[in-house]
C-alpha positions as CSV (number, residue, x, y, z in Angstrom):
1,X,0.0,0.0,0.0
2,X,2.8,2.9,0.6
3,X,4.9,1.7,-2.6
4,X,1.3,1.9,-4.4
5,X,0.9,5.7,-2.3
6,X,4.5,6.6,-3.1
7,X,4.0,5.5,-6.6
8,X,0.5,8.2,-7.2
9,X,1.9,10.6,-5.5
10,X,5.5,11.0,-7.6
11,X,3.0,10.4,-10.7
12,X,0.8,13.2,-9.7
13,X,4.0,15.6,-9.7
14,X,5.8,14.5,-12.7
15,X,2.3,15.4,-14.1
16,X,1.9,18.6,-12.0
17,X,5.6,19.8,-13.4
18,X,4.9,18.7,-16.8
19,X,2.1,20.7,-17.0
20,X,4.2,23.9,-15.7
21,X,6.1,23.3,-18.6
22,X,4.2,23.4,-21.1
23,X,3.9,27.2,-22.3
24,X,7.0,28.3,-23.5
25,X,7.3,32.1,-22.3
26,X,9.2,33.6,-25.4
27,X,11.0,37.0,-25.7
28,X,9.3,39.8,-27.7
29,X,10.9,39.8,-31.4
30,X,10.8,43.5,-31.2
31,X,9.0,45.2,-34.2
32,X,11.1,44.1,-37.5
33,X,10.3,46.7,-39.7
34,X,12.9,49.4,-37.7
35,X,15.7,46.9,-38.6
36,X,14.8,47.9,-42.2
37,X,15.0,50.6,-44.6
38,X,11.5,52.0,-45.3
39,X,9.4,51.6,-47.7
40,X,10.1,54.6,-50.5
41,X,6.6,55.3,-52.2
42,X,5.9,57.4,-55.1
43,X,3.7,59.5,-54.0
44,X,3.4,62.9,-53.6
45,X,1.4,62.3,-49.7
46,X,1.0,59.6,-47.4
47,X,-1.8,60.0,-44.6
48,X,-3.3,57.0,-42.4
49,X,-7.2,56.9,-41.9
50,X,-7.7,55.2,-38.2
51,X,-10.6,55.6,-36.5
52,X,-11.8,53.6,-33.7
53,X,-15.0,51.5,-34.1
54,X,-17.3,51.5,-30.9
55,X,-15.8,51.6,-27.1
56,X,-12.1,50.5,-27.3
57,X,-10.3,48.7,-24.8
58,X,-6.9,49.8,-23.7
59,X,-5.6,46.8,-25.4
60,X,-7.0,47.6,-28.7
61,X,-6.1,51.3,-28.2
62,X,-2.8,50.1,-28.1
63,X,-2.4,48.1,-30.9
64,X,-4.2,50.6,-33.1
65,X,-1.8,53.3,-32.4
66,X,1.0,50.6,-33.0
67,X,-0.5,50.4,-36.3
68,X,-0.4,54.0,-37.0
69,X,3.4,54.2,-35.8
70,X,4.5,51.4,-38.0
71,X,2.6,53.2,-40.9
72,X,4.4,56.4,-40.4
73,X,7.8,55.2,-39.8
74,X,7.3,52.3,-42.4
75,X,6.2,54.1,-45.4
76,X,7.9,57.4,-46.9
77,X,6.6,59.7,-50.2
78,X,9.0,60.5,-52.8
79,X,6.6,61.3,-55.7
80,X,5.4,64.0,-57.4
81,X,1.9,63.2,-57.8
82,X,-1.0,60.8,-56.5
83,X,-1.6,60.6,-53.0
84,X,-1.6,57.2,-50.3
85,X,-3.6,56.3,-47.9
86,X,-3.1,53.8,-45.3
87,X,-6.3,52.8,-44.1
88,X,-6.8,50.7,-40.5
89,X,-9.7,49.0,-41.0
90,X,-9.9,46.5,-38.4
91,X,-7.8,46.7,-34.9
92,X,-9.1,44.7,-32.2
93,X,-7.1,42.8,-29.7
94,X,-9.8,41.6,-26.9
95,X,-9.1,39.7,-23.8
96,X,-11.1,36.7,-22.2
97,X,-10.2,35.2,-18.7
98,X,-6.9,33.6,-20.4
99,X,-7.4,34.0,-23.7
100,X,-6.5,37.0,-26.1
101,X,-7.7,37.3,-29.7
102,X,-6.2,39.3,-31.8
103,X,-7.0,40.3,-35.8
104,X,-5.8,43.1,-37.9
105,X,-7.1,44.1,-41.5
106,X,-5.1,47.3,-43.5
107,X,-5.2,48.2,-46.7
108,X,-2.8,50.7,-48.9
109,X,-4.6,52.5,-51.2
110,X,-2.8,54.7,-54.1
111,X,-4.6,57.2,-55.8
112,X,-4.7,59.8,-58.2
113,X,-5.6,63.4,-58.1
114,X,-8.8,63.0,-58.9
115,X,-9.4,60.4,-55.6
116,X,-9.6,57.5,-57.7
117,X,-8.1,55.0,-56.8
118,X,-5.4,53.0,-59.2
119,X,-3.7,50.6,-56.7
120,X,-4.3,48.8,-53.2
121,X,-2.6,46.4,-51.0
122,X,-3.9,44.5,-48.5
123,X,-2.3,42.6,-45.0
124,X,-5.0,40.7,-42.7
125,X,-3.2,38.9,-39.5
126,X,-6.2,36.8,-37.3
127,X,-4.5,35.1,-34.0
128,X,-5.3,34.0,-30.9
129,X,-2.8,33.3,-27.8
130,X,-3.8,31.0,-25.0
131,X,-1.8,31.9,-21.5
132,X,-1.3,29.9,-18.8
133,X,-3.6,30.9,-15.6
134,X,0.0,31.0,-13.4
135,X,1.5,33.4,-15.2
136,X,2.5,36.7,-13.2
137,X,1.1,40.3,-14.5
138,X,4.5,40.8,-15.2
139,X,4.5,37.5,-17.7
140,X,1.5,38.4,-19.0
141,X,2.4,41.9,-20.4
142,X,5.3,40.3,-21.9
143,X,3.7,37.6,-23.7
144,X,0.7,40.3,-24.6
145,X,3.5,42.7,-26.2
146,X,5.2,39.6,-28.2
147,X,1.7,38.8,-29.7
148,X,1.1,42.5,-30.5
149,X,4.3,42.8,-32.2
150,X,4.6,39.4,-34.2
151,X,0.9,40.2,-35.5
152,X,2.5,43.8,-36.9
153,X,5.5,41.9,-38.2
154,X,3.6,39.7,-39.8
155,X,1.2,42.6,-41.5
156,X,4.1,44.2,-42.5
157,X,5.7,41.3,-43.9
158,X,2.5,40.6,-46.1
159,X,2.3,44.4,-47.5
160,X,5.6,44.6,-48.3
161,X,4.8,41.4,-50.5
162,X,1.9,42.8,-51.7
163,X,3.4,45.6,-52.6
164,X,6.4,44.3,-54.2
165,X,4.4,41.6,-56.1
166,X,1.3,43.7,-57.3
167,X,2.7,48.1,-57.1
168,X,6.3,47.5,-58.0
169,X,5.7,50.7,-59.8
170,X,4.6,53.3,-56.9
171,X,7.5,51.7,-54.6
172,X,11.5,52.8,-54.8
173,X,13.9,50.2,-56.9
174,X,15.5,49.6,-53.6
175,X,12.5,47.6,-52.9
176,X,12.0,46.0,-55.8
């Protein structure tokens, strides 16, 4: 009866540990787009469009304003006519008990001086990150500032595609 005691209870904490080490608390990449040159557009302006939809939390606040940093230090005018605008059309990044959900949606739109509009490019990131209940406040803003900035990376990854693939006119050789 004790070896069969001793026996559940060193199971019970090789289970209790194992599930400890299950989430894997990684560093935040830092935003990827300052280790790069911007992106030279030609254009004569460049303005973002970013209004918040409804009541915002401070979470989504955030990550909007993110948004609207990474436009302006990501994207540069160097043309002499037609205009850009960066629109934020979806910025939500909502918290439940343990749970955060995250999803993005921006579109470039190039246009000419009559408003029309003669290019876009589009970047949609959808995510959601699970945290561990354990995890200290501390933790938690960590982990919540890695997700914020590996869903930017990865919008800014997929414009720069976009933009490369589809506008390789309106952007600066050094892009191309």
């Amino acid at each position: 009866m004790k070896f069969k005691l001793l026996t559940f209870s060193s199971l019970a904490s090789i289970i209790a540990l194992a599930g400890c080490a299950e989430y894997d608390l990684k560093k935040a990449p830092g935003y990827q787009f300052t280790k790069e040159q911007p992106i030279h557009l030609n254009v004569k302006n460049f303005k973002i469009i970013n209004t918040p939809v409804g009541i915002e939390t401070p979470t989504t606040k955030n990550l909007r304003l993110s948004l609207e940093d990474w436009g302006n230090s990501r994207f540069v005018p160097y043309g002499q006519d037609k205009n850009a605008i960066l629109i934020v059309e979806e910025a939500k990044l909502l918290t439940h008990q343990d749970e955060y959900k995250g999803k993005i949606r921006v579109k470039l739109e190039l246009r000419d001086e009559h408003g029309f509009i003669v290019g876009s490019a589009n970047a949609a990131v959808n995510r959601t990150l699970k945290l561990p209940v354990d995890l200290s406040l501390e933790e938690r803003e960590t982990q919540l500032k890695r997700f914020q900035q590996e869903m930017i990376n990865d919008v800014d990854a997929q414009m720069t595609k976009q933009l490369v693939q589809h506008l390789p006119t309106y952007i600066s050789t050094l892009m191309s």
